[in-house]
Structure formats: structure tokens, C-alpha cells
C-alpha positions as CSV (number, residue, x, y, z in Angstrom):
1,X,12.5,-23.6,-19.6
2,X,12.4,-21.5,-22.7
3,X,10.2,-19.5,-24.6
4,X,9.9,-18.4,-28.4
5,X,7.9,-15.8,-30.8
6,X,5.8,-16.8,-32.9
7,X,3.5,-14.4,-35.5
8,X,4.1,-11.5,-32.9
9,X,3.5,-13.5,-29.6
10,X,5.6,-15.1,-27.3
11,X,5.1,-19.0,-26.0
12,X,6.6,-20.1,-23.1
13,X,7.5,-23.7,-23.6
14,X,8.8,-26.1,-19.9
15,X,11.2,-29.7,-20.5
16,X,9.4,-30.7,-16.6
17,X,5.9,-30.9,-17.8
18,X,6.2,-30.7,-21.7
19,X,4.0,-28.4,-22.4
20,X,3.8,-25.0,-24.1
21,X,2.3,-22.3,-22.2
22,X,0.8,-19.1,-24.4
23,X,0.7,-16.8,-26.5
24,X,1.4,-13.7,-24.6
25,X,2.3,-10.2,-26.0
26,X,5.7,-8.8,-25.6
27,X,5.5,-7.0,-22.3
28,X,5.0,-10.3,-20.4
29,X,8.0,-12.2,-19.1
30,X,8.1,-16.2,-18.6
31,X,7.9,-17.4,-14.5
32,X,8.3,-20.7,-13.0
33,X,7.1,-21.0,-9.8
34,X,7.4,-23.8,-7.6
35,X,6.2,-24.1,-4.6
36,X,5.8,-26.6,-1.3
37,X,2.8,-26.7,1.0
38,X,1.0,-28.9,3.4
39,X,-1.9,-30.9,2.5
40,X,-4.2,-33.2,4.5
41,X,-4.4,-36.6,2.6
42,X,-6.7,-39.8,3.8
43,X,-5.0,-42.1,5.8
44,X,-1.9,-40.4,5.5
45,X,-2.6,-37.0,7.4
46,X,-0.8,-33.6,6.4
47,X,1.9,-34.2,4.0
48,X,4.2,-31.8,1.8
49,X,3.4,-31.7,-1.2
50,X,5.6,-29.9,-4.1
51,X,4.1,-28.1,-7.0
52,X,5.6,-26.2,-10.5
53,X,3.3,-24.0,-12.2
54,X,4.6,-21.7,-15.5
55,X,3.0,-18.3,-15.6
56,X,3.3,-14.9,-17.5
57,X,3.3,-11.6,-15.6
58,X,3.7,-8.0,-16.4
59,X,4.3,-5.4,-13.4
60,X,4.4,-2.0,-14.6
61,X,4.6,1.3,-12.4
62,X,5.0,4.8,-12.5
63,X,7.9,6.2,-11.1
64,X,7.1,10.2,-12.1
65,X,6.2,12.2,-9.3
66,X,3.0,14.1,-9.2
67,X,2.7,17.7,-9.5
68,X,3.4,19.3,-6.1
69,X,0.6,20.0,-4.5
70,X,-1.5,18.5,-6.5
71,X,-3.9,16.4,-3.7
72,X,-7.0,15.5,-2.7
73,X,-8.2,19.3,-2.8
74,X,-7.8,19.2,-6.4
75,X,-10.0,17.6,-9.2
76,X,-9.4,13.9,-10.1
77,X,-8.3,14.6,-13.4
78,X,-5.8,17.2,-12.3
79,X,-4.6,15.0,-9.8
80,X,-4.4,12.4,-12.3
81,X,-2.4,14.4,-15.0
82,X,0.8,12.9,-14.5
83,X,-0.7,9.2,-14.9
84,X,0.8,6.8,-17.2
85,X,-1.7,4.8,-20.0
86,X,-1.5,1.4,-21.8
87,X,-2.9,-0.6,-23.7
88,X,-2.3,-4.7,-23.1
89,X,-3.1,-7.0,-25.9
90,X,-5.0,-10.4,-24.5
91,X,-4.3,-13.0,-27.2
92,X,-7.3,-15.2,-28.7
93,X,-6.7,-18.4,-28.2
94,X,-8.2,-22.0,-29.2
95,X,-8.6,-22.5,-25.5
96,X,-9.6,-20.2,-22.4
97,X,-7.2,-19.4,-20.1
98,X,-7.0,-17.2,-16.6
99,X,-6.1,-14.1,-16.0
100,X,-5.3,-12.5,-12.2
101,X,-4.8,-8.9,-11.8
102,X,-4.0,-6.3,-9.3
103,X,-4.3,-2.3,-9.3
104,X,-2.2,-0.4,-6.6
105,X,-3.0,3.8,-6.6
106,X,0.3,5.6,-5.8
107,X,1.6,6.5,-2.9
108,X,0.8,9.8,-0.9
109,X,4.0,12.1,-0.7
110,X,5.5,13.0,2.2
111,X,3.8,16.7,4.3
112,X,6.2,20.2,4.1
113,X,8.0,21.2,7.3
114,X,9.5,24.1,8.9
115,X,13.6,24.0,8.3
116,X,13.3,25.3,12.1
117,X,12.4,21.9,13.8
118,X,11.5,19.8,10.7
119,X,8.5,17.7,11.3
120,X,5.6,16.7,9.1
121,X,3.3,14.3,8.4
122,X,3.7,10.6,6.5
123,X,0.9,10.0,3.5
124,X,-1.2,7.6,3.2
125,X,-0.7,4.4,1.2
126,X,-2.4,3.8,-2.1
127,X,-5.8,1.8,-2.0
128,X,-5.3,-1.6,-3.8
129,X,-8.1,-3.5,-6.2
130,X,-8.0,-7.4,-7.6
131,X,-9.4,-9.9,-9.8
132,X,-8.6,-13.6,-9.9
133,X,-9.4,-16.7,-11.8
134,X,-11.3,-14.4,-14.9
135,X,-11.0,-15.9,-18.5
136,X,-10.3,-12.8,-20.8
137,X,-9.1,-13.2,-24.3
138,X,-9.2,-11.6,-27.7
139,X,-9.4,-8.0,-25.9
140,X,-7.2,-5.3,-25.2
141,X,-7.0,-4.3,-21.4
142,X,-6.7,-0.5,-20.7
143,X,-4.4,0.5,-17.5
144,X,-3.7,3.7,-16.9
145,X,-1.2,3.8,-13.4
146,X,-0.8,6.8,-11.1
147,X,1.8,8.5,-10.2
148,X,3.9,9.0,-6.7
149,X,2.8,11.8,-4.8
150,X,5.6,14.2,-4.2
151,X,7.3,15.2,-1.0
152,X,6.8,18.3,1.1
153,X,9.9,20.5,1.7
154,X,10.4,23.6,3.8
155,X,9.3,25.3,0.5
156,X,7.3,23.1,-1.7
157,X,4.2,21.3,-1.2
158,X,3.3,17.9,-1.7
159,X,1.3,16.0,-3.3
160,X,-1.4,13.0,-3.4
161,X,-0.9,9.8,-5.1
162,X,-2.5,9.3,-8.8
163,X,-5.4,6.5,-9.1
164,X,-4.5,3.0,-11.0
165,X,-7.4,1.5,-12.9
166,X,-7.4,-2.1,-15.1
167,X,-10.6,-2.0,-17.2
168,X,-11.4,-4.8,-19.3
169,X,-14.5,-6.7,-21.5
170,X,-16.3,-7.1,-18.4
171,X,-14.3,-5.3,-15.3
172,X,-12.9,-2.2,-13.9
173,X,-10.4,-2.3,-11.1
174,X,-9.7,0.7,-9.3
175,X,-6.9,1.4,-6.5
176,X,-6.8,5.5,-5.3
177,X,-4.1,7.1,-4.6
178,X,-3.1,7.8,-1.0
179,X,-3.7,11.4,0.5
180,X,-1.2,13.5,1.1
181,X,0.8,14.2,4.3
182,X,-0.5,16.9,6.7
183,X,2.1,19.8,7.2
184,X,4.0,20.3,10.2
185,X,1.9,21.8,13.0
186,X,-1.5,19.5,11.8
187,X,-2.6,16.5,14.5
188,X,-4.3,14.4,11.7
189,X,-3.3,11.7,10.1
190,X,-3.6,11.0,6.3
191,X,-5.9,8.3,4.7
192,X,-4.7,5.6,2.3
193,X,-6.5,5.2,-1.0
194,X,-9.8,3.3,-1.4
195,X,-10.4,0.7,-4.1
196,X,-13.7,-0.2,-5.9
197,X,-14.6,-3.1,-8.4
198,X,-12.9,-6.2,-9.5
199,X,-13.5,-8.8,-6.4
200,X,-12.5,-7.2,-3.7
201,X,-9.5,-5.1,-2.6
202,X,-8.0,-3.2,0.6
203,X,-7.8,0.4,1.9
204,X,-4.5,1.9,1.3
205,X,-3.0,1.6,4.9
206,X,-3.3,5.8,7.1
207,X,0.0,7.0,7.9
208,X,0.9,6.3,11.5
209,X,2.5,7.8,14.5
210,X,5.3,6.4,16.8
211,X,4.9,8.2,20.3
212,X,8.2,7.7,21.5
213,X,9.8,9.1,18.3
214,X,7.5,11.8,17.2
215,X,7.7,10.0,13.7
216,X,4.2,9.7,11.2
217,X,5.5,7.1,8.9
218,X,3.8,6.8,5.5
219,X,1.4,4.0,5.7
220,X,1.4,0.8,4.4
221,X,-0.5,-1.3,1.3
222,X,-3.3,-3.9,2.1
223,X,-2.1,-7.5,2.3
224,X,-5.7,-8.2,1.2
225,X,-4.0,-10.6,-1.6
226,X,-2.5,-12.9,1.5
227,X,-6.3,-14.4,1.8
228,X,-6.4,-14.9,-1.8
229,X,-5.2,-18.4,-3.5
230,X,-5.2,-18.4,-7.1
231,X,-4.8,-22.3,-7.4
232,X,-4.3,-25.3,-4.8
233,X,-0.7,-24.4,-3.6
234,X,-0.6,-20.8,-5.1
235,X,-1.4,-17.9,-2.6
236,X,-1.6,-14.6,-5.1
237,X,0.4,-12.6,-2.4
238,X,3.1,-15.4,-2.3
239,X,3.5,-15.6,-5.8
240,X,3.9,-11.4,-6.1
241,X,6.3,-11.6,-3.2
242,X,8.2,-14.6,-4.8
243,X,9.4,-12.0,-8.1
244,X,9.4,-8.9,-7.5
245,X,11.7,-7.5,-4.7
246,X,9.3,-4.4,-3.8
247,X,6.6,-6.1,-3.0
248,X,6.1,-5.2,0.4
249,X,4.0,-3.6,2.8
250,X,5.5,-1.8,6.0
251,X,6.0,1.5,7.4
252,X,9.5,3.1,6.5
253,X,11.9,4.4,9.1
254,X,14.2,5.5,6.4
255,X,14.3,8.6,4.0
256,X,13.7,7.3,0.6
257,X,12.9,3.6,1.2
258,X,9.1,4.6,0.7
259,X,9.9,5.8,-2.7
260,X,10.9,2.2,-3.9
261,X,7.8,0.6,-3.1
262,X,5.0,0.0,-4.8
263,X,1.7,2.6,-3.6
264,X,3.9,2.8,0.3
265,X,2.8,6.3,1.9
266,X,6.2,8.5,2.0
267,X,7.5,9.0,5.6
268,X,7.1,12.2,7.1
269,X,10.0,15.1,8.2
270,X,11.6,14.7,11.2
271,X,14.5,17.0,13.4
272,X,17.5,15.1,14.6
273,X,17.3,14.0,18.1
274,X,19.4,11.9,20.2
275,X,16.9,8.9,19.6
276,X,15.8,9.4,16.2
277,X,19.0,9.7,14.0
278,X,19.6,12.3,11.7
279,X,17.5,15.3,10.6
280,X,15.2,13.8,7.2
281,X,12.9,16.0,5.1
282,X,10.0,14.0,4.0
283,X,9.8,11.5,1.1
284,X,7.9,10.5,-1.6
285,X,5.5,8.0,-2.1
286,X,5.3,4.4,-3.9
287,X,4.7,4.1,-7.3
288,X,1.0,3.7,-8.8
289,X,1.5,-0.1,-10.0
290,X,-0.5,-2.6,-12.5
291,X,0.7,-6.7,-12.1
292,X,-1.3,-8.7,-14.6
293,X,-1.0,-12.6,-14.7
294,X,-1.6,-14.9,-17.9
295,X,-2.4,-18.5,-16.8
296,X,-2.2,-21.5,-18.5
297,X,-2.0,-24.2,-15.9
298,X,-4.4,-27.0,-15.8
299,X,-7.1,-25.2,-17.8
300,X,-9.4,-28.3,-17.6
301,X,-10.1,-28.0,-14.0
302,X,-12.4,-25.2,-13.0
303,X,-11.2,-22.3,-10.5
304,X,-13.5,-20.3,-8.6
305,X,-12.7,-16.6,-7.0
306,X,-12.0,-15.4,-3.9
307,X,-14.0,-12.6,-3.3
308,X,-12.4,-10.1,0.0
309,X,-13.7,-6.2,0.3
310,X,-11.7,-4.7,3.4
311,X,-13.1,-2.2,5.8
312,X,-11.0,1.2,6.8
313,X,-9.5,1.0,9.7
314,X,-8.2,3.4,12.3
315,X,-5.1,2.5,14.8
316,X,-5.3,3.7,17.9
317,X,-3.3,7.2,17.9
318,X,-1.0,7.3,21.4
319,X,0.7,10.7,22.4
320,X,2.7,10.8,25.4
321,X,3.8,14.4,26.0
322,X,6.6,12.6,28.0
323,X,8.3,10.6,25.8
324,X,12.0,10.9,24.4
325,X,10.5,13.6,22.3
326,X,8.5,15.5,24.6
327,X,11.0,15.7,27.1
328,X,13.4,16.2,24.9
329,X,11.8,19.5,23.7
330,X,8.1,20.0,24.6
331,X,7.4,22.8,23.2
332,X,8.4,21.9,19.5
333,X,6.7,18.5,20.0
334,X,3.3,20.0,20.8
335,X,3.8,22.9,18.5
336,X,4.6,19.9,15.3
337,X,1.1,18.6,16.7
338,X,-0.8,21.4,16.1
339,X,-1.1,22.3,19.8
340,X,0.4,24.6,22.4
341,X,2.6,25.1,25.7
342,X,4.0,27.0,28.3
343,X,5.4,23.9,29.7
344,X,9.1,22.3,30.0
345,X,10.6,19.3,31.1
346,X,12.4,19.1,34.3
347,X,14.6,16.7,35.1
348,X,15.0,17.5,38.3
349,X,11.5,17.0,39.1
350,X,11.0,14.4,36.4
351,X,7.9,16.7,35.3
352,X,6.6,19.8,33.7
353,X,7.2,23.1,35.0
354,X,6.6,26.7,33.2
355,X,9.2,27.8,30.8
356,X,11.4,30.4,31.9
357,X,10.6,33.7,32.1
358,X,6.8,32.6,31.9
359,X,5.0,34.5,35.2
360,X,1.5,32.7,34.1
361,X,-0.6,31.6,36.7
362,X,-1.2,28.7,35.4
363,X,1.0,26.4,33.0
364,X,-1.1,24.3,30.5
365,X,-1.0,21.7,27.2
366,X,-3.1,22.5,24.3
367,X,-4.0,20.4,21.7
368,X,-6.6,19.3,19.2
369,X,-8.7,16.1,18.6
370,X,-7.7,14.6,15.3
371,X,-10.1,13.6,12.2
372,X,-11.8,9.6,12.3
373,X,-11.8,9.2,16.4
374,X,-14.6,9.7,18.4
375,X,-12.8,8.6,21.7
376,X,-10.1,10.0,23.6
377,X,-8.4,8.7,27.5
378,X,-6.4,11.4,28.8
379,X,-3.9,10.3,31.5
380,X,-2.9,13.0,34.1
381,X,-1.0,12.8,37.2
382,X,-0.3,15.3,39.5
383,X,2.0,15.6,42.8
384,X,1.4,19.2,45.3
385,X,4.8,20.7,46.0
386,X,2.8,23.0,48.7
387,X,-0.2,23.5,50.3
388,X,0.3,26.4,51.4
389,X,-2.5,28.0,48.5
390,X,-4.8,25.0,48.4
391,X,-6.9,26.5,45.8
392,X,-3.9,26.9,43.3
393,X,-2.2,23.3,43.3
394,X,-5.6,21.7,41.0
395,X,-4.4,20.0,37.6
396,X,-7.6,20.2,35.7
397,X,-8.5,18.6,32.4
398,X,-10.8,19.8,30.0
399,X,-12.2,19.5,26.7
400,X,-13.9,22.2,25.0
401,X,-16.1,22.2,21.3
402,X,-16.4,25.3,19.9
403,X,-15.5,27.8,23.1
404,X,-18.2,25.5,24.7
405,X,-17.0,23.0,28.0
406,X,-18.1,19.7,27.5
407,X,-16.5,17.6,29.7
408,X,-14.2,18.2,32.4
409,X,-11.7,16.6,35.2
410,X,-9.9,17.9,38.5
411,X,-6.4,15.4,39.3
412,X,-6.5,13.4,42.3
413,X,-3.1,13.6,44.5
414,X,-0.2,11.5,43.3
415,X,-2.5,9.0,41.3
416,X,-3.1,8.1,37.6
417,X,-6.0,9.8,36.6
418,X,-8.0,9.2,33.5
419,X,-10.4,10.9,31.8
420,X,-12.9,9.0,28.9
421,X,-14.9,11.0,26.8
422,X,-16.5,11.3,22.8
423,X,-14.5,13.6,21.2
424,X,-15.2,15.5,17.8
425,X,-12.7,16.8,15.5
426,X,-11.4,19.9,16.4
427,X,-12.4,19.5,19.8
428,X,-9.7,21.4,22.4
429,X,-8.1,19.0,24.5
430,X,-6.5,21.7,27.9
431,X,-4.5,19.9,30.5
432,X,-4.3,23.2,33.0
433,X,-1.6,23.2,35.8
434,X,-1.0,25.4,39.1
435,X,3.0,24.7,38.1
436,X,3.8,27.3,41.1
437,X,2.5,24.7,43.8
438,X,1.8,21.2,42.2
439,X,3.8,19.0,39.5
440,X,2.4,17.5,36.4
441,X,4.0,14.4,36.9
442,X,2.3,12.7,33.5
443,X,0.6,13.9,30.8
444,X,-0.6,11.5,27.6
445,X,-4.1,11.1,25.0
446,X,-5.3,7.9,23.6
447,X,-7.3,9.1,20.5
448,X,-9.3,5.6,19.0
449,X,-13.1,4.2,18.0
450,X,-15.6,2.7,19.6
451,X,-18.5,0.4,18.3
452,X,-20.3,3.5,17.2
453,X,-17.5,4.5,14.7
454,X,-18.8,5.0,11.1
455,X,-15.7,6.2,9.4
């Protein structure tokens, strides 16, 4: 496999089939792809079944970080500023050929902490846009590819992911940039990008929370592409995967790793603990990325599209106030959450207790409903050390919308209680405690959607 230039154009040219395979303009680079698969043959069931297809691709991405605090509360052109632009020459040709493309928005930096306990949230992934199987030729493309959104320090803000958008003769493909991390002491979660045009695409994943860690890792791109097959054999997700080393989509654990990935959501601050490792300001997010695919396989037999549009989705959001974290330090776990406490961890009595010093009649956990739920269980438990003042050993949980009390729960004796209810955002989430007379023995919220969600 070889290629040459020819009158400003590269030609890929492959001793297996004997064919030549272009022109292409110089930014492209030569790929030979072979791949094996099962396929169901007449009278001879599944079989594998080896194939070796010649293609030229172009990746490019932005690796410049976005203004901080530049995000979505700014225009999109000044969110936008640090984008990158290009112009890609499509050849004219004697004969058609295909062309697949993909548009990833950048990644959503990283939220600011507090250098006191370090925590923040992650930022959402970049939305992602694609078109398959489309004869273009004799045209130049326009891309221009957003940037990474910045990390939050304990002094700087961060920043939102820059929009990628592929427009051709007929097309354009557009993949947002993900939303910034929320700052310590915020509940919500950021949003990946959205996508529009082209023939379908995939939310930039929201970041996400792990209970047990007090982590909000930067969230994830779509796999939309892994539904997508370009050609009998050739799945568009396998063939990205199969050249370029960053294309992935998970949720980092590890400062930095976010900021290698294309459109990833950067991870979120975190304080060192004895189960999470060492103390991590927040990191960047993925770069804004354009892959564009030149194909001149078998251009006699006629390809049609896969056409995929992805929905936003929502993962459930678990806290358990009694996890490593929150008995590890309560207070600075609800307090990173936006909420509030006058409650501790005992050991002794494996529950929560008041804090020293604190002569309050009652000991309570405060928190906030996030943004895009509508639903929230709240598991309770509660155990009476005496009953000596019956009237002071209630655990009560309630939920209050603007100073008003809309729903309400008293704890049954030594039993998992739960309490189901709609929830808005912003609504107050008390779990009240007579700490004097009864233990709160558990203490967790399940925000998530039901049918009626229309986020």
C-alpha cells in the first residue's frame, strides 16, 4: 500500500486489490482497514467472513482552551471566539464517491472549588452530529471546531465547550459544546452539548455523580456512531475506534485524562480522602473535533444511510449521606452539595448525632432538588434511644417549594422508610431529627424521571 501526488492531490494506490483509490487533498492520510465479521450464508449458516477496504480520513481538533468563563451564560459567538476554521477541498472527480463525517462540540471544563475542601462539579460532554454514505465532490467543506472548555480553580472560572459545525453543498452538521461544570456548593449536574442536522447524532453525555465517592465526573460522548454501518462489514464507530487512540467515550477518574479526549466533559475537584486518592482540582474538557472520510470502495453498488437522532437522557442521581464520604465528613459533603447540617457521623452509634457544641433542639439535613428530575425517594431510618419525651424522638421528612410544605413524612421505629414524591427544582428537601432521644440511623435521595419527564 502506497500513495502518490499527482497535480496537487494525493492517490492512494493497494498491490491486494489493484486499484487506485483518490484524489484527496493533502490533509488526508491513506487507511487500510481490514476487518472480520459474521455473516449468515444459505446453506452454510453464519460464517466469517474477512474484508479490506482503503479509505482516506482527516481528524482535526482543537486543543486551545476556551476563555475562562466563557459558558453557556454568554453569547454563542463569544463562546465561540476561541474556535478554529477550515476550509477542506472535495476533489472533482470522473466518478462519485462517499463521504462520512462526524462533528464533536468540545468538552465542558471542569467547575471552581474552594482550596478549603476542593469539590466541584464535572462538565458535560460535547453533543456529537453525523452524515454517512453522501456523494460530495468539486466543493470545499467549511469546519470550524470548538474549543475545550477550561477548568475551574479555587480562583478562576471555567468555561463551556466551543460548537463544531461541517457545512457542505447540501448539509450542516452541528455538535454543541458541553456546559460547564457547576461550582462547588451547586447540586446540579451539567448538560452535554446537543447536535442538529446531518442524519442524526447524540446528546453530549451530563456529567455524573458517584455516591460513594462524592465525585461528578465529566460526562461522556454519544456512541450514537456504534448503530451506524457505513458498508457491509464496516461499523462507522469501529472504524474511528480502529485509528485513532482517543476515540473513546467514558467517564474519567483521573485529573487530566478528560483533556485527551475528544468532546469528554472534564472531571470535577475533589479533596483527598482515604477512598478517593489524592486531592485534584478540576480538568478540562475534550477537544472540539471534525473526522471526515473519503470513500472509494465499490462505488458501483449503492449505499443507503443510517439515519439515528438520540433523545437526552437523565441517570438516576443517588446521594447517600452515609457513604465513605458522608461519614467521612458530613458536613463538607452536604455543604459541596449545596445543602446544610448540624449533623455528624458517629461511629459509635453507626448514625448521625449533632455536632459538638450544637444545643439545637433538633438536628437536621438540608438540601436542594436538582435541575431535569421531577421525582425524588428519600430513605430514612430512625431508632429511639429514649422514650422518656415521646414527643421529641420523631424523624420527620419534608419537602418544602417556596417556604410552602408540600409533602411531608414522620419515621416509623427501626424500619426503612421511604418517602415518593414530584419534586421541582429548588424544591427544599429537610430530614429533621430529635438527635437528643432518637438516632438517624440512614439518610439517602434518589433524584430520577418518570413517564411524564419532558426534559
Amino acid at each position: 500500500m502506497w500513495y502518490y501526488v499527482y497535480d496537487g492531490y494525493k492517490y492512494g494506490y493497494s498491490n491486494i486489490t489493484d486499484k487506485f483509490y483518490g484524489p484527496a487533498s493533502f490533509r488526508f492520510s491513506f487507511k487500510k482497514y481490514v476487518n472480520t465479521y459474521s455473516k449468515f450464508i444459505i446453506f452454510k449458516g453464519y460464517v466469517d467472513v474477512t474484508i479490506t477496504k482503503y479509505y482516506w480520513m482527516l481528524l482535526i481538533e482543537n486543543t486551545t482552551l476556551n476563555r475562562n468563563g466563557y459558558d453557556y451564560t454568554k453569547t454563542d459567538s463569544e463562546r465561540n471566539y476561541y474556535n478554529y476554521k477550515y476550509n477542506i477541498d472535495f476533489p472533482n472527480t470522473n466518478e462519485d464517491y462517499y463521504s462520512h463525517m462526524v462533528s464533536i462540540g468540545g468538552g465542558g471544563g471542569g467547575g471552581k472549588s474552594l482550596e478549603s475542601y476542593l469539590h466541584s462539579g464535572g462538565g458535560g460532554a460535547g453533543g456529537m452530529s453525523y452524515i454517512s454514505n453522501k456523494k460530495i465532490k468539486n466543493y470545499i467543506v467549511s469546519v470550524e471546531i470548538g474549543s475545550k472548555g477550561a477548568r475551574g480553580t479555587n480562583t478562576s472560572n471555567n468555561s463551556a465547550g466551543g460548537d463544531t459545525t461541517i457545512i457542505t453543498d447540501v448539509y450542516q452538521i452541528v455538535g454543541k459544546g458541553g456546559y460547564q461544570g457547576y461550582d462547588n456548593g451547586n447540586i446540579n449536574l451539567a448538560l452535554g452539548g446537543a447536535y442538529s442536522g446531518g442524519d442524526g447524532g447524540g446528546y453530549g453525555g451530563n456529567s455524573i455523580y458517584r455516591e460513594n465517592y462524592r465525585d461528578r465526573l465529566g460526562g461522556k460522548i454519544s456512541e450514537v456512531l456504534k448503530s451506524v454501518n457505513i458498508y457491509e462489514g464496516v461499523n462507522f464507530w469501529d472504524l474511528l475506534d480502529e485509528f485513532y487512540d482517543n476515540w473513546v467515550s467514558i467517564n474519567f477518574l483521573y485529573n487530566n485524562n478528560s483533556e485527551l479526549y475528544y468532546g469528554a466533559g472534564g472531571l470535577g475537584a475533589r479533596k483527598s480522602t482515604p477512598y478517593a486518592g489524592k486531592s485534584t482540582y478540576a480538568s478540562s474538557g475534550g477537544s472540539g473535533t471534525v473526522i471526515i472520510i473519503l470513500d472509494y470502495n465499490d462505488l458501483s453498488i449503492s449505499r443507503t444511510s443510517n439515519s439515528i437522532s438520540e433523545s437526552r437522557t437523565f441517570d438516576n442521581y443517588y446521594i447517600n449521606f452515609k457513604s465513605n464520604e458522608g461519614t467521612s465528613n458530613l458536613y463538607n459533603f452536604v455543604i459541596a452539595l449545596g445543602g446544610n447540617t448540624n449533623l455528624t457521623y458517629s461511629s459509635t452509634s453507626d448514625s448521625f448525632v449533632l455536632m459538638p457544641d450544637n444545643y439545637s433542639a433538633y438536628g437536621y439535613i438540608q438540601i436542594s432538588a436538582p435541575t431535569n428530575y421531577n421525582k425524588v425517594t428519600i430513605g430514612f431510618k430512625k431508632i429511639t434511644k429514649s422514650f422518656t419525651y415521646q414527643w421529641y424522638t420523631d424523624v420527620i421528612v419534608e419537602i418544602k417549594r417556596n417556604g410552602t410544605l408540600i409533602n411531608n413524612k414522620y419515621a416509623s421505629e427501626n424500619t426503612n422508610d421511604t418517602l415518593i414524591a414530584d419534586i421541582q427544582a429548588n424544591d427544599l428537601i429537610n430530614i429533621f431529627v430529635a438527635t437528643y432521644y432518637a438516632y438517624l440511623k440512614e439518610a439517602n435521595v434518589l433524584f430520577y424521571n418518570d413517564s411524564t419527564n419532558t426534559f
